[in-house]
N, C-alpha and C positions, 0 to 999 in steps of 0.2 A: 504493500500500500504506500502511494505515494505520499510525505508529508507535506507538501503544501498543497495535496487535495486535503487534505484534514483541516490545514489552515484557513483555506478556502469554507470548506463546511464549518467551523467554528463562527467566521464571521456572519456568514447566511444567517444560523443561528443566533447573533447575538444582535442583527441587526434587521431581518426579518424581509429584505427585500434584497434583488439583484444589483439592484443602481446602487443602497444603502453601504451594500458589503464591496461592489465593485471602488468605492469613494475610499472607505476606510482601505481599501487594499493598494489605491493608485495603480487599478487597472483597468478595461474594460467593462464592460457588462457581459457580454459577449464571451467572454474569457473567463470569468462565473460561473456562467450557466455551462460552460463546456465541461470545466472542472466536477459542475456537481452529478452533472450524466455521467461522466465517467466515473467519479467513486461511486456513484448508484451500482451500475453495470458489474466493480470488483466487489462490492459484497453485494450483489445478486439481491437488494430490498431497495425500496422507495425510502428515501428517508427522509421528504419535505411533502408537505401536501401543497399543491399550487391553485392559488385563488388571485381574486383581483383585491385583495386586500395586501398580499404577500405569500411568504413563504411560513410554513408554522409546518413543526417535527411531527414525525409521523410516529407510531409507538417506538420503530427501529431506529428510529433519529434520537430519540431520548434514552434507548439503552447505548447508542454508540456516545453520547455527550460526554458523560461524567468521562469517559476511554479518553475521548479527545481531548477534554480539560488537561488530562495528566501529562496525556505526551504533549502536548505543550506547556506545561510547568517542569516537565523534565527537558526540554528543549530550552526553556530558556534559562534554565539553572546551569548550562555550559557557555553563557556570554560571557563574554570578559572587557574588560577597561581596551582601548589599545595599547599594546605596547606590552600587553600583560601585567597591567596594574591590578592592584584587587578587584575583587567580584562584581560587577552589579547588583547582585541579589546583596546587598546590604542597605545599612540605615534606618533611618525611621519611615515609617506609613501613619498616618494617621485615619482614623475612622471612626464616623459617628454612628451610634447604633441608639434604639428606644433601647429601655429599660429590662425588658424579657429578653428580646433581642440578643442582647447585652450578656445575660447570662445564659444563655445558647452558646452566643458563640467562646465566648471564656471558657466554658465545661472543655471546649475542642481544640482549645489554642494549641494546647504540647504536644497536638499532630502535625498543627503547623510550624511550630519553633523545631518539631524534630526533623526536619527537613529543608528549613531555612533559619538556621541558627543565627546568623549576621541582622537579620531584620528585625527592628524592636520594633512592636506593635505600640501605638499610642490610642487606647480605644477611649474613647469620649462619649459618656452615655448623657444622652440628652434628645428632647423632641422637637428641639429648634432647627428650624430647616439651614442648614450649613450654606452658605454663598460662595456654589461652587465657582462661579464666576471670577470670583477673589482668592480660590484656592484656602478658603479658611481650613476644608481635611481634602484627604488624599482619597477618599470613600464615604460615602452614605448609603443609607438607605431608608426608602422614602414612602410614603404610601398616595403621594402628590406628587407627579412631573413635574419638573422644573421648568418655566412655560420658556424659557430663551436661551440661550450660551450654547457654547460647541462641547456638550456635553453627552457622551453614552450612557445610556441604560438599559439596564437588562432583569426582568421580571425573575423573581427571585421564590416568593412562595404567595400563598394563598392562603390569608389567616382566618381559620372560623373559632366559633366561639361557642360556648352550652354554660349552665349554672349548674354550678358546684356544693357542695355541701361537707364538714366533716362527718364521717360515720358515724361518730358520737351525738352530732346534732340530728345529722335525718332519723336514726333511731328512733330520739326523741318528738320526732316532729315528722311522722307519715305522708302529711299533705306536704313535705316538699318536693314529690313525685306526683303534686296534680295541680292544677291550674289554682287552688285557691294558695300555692304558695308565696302567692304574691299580695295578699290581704293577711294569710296568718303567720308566716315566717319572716323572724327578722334580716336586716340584709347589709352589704357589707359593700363599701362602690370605693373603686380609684378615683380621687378626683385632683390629675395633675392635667398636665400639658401635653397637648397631641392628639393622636390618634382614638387615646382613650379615653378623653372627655365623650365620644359615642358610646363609650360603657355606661357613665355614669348619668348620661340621659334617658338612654335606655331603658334604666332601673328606674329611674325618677318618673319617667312616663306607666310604668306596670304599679309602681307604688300607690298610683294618685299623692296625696296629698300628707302621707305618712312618710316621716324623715328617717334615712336608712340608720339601721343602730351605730353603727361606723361608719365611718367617713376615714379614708388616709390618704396622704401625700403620697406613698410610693407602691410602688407593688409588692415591695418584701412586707411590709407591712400591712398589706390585704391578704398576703398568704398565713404570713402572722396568726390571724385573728380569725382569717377563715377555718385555719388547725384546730386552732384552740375553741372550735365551736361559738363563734358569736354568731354566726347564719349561715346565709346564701350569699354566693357571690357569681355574676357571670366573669369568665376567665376564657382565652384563646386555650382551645382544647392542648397544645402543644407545652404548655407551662405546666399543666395539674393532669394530663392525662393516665401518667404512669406514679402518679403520685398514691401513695396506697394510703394513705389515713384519711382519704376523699373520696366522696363519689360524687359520681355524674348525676343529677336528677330530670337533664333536660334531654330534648333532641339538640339539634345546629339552632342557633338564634340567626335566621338568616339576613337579617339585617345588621348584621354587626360582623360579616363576611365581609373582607377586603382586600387588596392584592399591595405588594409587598416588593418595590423595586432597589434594586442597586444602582448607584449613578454615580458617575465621577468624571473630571471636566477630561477633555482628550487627550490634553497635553501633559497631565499628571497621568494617564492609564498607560503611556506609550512610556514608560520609565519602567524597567522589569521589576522591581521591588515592589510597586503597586499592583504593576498586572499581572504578578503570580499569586498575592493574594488575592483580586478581584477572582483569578481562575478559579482559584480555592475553596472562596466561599461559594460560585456557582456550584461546584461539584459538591459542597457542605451540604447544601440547600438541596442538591439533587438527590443525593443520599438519601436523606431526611426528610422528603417531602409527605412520605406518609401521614409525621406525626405533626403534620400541620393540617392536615386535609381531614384526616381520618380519627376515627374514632377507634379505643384497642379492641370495645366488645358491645353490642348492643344492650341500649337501653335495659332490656328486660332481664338480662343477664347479669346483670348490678346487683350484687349482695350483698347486703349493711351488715 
């Protein structure tokens, strides 16, 4: 297999059109679309579906991605300075992530430090939209496009959400498994900056006019208090799903589903230290997209 048909499919992928990936490549269009017939052709699957919107992975495009991530982070882990000065793959990256987020990616960091030991991660947890314009970090992620700048993005995951409970409280309290949970159980809301302020609306719209038992500033401290049995809380199934001293009382809240980009301006992603971590977390996220989509076991199958 040839690797810059791989390179070629990565960009398709990341940019979702022929013209998009022909720009980012300084090539043809022409010379794209050549490329991606012909890696079709050596692994004998389709691996783009073609619409007049673009290009979008076909199921075999999404099992060869995360492949292709790697051999391009193992590709570009052999650049070098000219002259043979130290590595590229050093220095700092900087990257903003929410607060879940945030301890997602941290739990996974010593996969990345083990293979790019030179790179000091600077992760900055915050819901403030970063001006990538300005280069204030080297990565975000966003769940708002950036409406201007010569900047990449690349859709990352797709956060749903259900209400939550500790064992010890739904025990106590049966109807948190039926609609009157929202008159008779008390409830527990994040009310910071971002994304999650639609949590705490949410709550306050099913509540009517009854003020949740807690209120907190951060999300450790909603998991806090949702342990320790002060109520109900809705949470992104991917934070409390494998959580054992919790259960799920809902289905998907599907208004509190939303999608989940990666962005960084072009001129910082074309530095290898940046774009081996951007690779990294797309293959992170690919890995793991189950436990953002998915639920571990149905509803009915929940035993307090």
């Amino acid at each position: 297999m040839d690797w810059n048909d791989i390179r070629f499919f990565l960009s398709v992928a990341e940019n979702g059109t022929l013209s998009a990936a022909a720009k980012a490549l300084n090539v043809s269009q022409p010379t794209v679309g050549r490329r991606m017939d012909a890696l079709e052709q050596v692994v004998g699957r389709r691996l783009f579906e073609r619409s007049q919107q673009g290009f979008s992975l076909t199921a075999a495009g999404e099992i060869l991605l995360p492949h292709a991530l790697r051999m391009q982070a193992e590709a570009l882990s052999f650049l070098k300075h000219p002259g043979g000065a130290e590595d590229d793959l050093s220095g700092p990256v900087r990257i903003r992530l929410g607060e879940l987020t945030s301890r997602f990616f941290a739990s996974h960091l010593h996969e990345f430090r083990a293979r790019y030991p030179k790179i000091q991660i600077e992760l900055e947890t915050s819901y403030e939209l970063a001006d990538l314009s300005r280069k204030e970090v080297d990565i975000a992620m966003v769940d708002t496009l950036p409406g201007h700048g010569d900047i990449t993005v690349k859709k990352l995951a797709h956060y749903t959400h259900a209400v939550y409970g500790a064992r010890s409280y739904v025990a106590e309290h049966p109807e948190a498994f039926t609609e009157d949970r929202y008159s008779k159980c008390d409830w527990i809301t994040a009310e910071v900056r971002g994304d999650c302020g639609a949590d705490h609306a949410w709550v306050m719209g099913k509540i009517g006019p009854n003020r949740p038992s807690v209120t907190c500033r951060t999300f450790n401290g909603l998991f806090a208090a949702l342990e320790g049995g002060a109520g109900l809380a809705v949470c992104s199934i991917f934070s409390l799903e494998d959580n054992p001293n919790v259960v799920r009382v809902s289905e998907k809240v599907e208004e509190l589903s939303f999608e989940a980009w990666l962005v960084a301006h072009r001129d910082l992603l074309a530095l290898p230290r940046v774009r081996v971590l951007w690779d990294w977390l797309v293959g992170l996220f690919e890995v793991h997209r189950g436990a953002f989509e998915n639920f571990r076991e149905e509803l009915r199958d929940v035993a307090v």
